[in-house]
N, C-alpha and C positions, 0 to 999 in steps of 0.2 A: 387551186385552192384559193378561195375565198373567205372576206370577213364578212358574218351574215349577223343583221339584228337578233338578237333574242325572242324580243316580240313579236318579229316576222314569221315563225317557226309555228309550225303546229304536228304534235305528238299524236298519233293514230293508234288506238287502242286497241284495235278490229284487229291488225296486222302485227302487231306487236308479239314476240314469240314469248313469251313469258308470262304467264298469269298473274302473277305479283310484283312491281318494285320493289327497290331496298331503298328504305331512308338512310340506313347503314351507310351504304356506298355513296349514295350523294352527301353526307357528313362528311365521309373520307376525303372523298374528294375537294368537297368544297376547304376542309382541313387543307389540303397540298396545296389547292390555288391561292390560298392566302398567304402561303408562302414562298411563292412563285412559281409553284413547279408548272412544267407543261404538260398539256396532252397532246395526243394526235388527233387530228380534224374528223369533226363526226361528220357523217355518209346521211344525205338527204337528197329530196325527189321532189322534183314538179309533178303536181297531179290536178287534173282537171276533173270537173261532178261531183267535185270534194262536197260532204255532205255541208249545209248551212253557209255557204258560200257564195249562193246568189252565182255562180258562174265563175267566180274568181279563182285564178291558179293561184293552187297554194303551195308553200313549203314543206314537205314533209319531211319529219326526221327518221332515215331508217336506221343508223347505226347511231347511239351517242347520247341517248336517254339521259342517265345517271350525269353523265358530265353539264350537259345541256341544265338538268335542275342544276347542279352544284353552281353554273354560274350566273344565275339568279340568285341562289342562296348570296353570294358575293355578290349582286348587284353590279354586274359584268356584264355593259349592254352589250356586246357583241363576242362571237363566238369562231372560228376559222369551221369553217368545212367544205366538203368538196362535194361535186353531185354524182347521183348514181352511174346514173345517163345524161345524156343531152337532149333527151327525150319530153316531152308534154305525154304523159301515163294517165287512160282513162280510168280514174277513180270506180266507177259505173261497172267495169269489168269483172266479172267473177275471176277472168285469166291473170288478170291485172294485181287482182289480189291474191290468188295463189302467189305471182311474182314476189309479191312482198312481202309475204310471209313465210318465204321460204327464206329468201332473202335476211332476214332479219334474224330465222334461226340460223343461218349461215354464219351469219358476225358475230352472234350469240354460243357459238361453237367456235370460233375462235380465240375468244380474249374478252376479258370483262365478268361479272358473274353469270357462272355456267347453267343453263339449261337442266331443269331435273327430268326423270325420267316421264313423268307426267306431263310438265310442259311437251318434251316431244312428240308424244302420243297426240295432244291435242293439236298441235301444227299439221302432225301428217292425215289426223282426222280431218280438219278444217281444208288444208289440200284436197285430199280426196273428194269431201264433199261439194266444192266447189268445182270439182272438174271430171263435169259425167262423160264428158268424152276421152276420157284417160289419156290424156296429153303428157300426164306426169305417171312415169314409172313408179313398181315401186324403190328402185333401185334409187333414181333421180329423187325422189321423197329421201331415202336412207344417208344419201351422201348429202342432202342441205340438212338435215337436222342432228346428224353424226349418231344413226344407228346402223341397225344391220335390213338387208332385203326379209329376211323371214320375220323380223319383229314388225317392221313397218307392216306387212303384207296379212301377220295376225291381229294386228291395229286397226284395218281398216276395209278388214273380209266382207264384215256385213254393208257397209256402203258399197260396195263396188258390187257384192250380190244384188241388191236393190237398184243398181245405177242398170246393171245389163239387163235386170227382169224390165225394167223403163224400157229402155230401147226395144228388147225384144217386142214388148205388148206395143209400141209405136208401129215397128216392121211386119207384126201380124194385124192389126187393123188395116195397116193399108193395103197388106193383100187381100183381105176381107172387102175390101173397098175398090175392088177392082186393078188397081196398081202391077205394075210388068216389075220383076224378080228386076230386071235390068236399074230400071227408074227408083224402084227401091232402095238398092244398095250404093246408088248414087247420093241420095236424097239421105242415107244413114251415117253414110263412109264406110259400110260393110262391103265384104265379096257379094258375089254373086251366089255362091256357095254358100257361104253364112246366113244369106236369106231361104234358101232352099232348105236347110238343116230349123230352120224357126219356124217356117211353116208347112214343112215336110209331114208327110201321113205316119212320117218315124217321129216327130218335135214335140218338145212335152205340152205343146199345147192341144197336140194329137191325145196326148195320153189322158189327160185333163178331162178333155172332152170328152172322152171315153168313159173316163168315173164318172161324172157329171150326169150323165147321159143310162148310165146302168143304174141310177139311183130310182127304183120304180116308188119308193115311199116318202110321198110329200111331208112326211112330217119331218121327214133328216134330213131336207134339202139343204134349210137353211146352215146348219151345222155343218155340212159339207162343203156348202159354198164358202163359209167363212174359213174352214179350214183349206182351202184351197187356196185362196186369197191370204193365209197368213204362212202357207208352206212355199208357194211360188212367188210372190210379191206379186203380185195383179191384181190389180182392181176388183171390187163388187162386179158393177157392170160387166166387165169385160169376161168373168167368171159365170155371169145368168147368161151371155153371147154363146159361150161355149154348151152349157149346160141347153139353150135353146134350140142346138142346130139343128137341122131336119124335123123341127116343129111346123107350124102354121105359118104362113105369112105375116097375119093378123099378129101372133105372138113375137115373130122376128121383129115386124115395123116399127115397132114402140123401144125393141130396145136397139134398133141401130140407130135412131136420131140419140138415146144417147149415148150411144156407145162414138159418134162425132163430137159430141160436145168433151168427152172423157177425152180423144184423141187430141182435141187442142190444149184441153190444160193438161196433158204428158207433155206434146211437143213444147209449148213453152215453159216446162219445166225442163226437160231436156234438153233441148234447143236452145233454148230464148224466144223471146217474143221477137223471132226474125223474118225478112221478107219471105226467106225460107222456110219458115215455121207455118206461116200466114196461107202461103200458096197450098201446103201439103192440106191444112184444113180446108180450104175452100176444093181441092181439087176432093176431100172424101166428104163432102157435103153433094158433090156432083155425081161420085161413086154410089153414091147410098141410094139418091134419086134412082140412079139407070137401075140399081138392082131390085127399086121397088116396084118399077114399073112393068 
């Protein structure tokens, strides 16, 4: 435990598990510290890529809001708290920020004023959303924000339908693109199996294809297509890819250059803009060539 300036401190909003403050509470409080009472050390974090910072680690406060204004309201340059970690936490991280926002409804379900039912919903949305690779259960979501696995899980259906329709349309382009089932589910963190079941002559992109594909009347296409695209979560493109297989050459050429451009802004939506994101587009920019040649 340490004494930390006031000033030095900065409040993050982004990660903060509560949608509202109380000035209530910081009155209260600031009420007991004038007359001496104590509190216990608020809970903060080194983080670096902190937005507006110029590169500077900054202090951030994760547990201790309410108290932190009250001793301002008092005019209390300095405040006791302890750190999360011993850690330097990249701000930049979407994983980083799940961290802390988990984290925060964590202290937020301990002690202090509590979490409504709404706050949690939008913690375990914001979770969710931030972490397409499902790193967080929903179990691990239910026990930081103090619900249950079936509510979290009905909270945050639709994100995580969207998150595996992403992936899947990543793992079927690159088999489209030449790609081995093996190098696939390496490149995913899928089975082997997993890949086979996505792009299997059984997988609904088989099935997709198939409606796609029986539609002899150009005038319902596009209403099909869109309904396709808003029933399965996949893209325009990737849905005219389907709807064109076993067409012309001529008619495939046009739409695999961009059915590659489509695959890089998934992967670094999915991904990140990683060296590993980077390589799988340039490897199906190479796949498209051999197949057009």
């Amino acid at each position: 435990m340490m004494e930390l300036k006031i000033s030095d401190l900065v409040w993050d909003r982004e990660t903060y598990a509560r949608e509202q403050t109380s000035n209530n509470t910081v009155e209260q409080y600031a009420a007991a510290l004038s007359v001496g009472a104590q509190f216990p050390p608020i809970e903060v974090e080194r983080l670096a890529n902190y937005p507006g910072q110029d590169g500077k680690i900054v202090i951030s406060i994760r547990d201790g809001y309410h108290r932190w204004m009250a001793h301002q309201r008092q005019e209390i340059a300095t405040i006791e708290a302890e750190f999360w970690t011993d850690d330097v936490l990249d701000y930049s991280s979407r994983a980083v920020k799940c961290q802390l926002k988990a984290q925060s409804a964590f202290y937020n379900k301990q002690h202090g004023d509590r979490t409504s039912e709404k706050d949690k919903r939008e913690t375990a949305r914001y979770i969710a959303d931030n972490d397409p690779e499902k790193t967080w259960s929903e179990q691990a979501i239910a026990d930081m924000v103090g619900s249950t696995q079936r509510t979290i899980s009905d909270w945050i259906a639709d994100i995580r339908a969207k998150q595996k329709a992403s992936r899947d349309s990543v793992v079927y382009r690159l088999s489209r693109l030449g790609w081995t089932q093996d190098k696939i589910a390496l490149f995913a963190g899928i089975s082997d199996r997993q890949v086979r079941n996505i792009t299997g002559s059984d997988s609904d992109f088989a099935k997709i294809s198939g409606l796609l594909q029986a539609c002899v009347d150009d005038a319902k296409v596009d209403a099909l297509i869109r309904d396709a695209v808003e029933q399965y979560h996949i893209d325009t493109p990737l849905a005219w890819a389907l709807r064109l297989d076993g067409q012309s050459d001529l008619d495939r050429f046009g739409m695999a250059v961009v059915e590659v451009e489509e695959l890089r802004e998934q992967i670094d939506e999915h991904y990140g803009a990683t060296a590993k994101g980077r390589d799988a587009v340039r490897e199906g920019r190479r796949g498209s060539a051999r197949k057009d040649t």
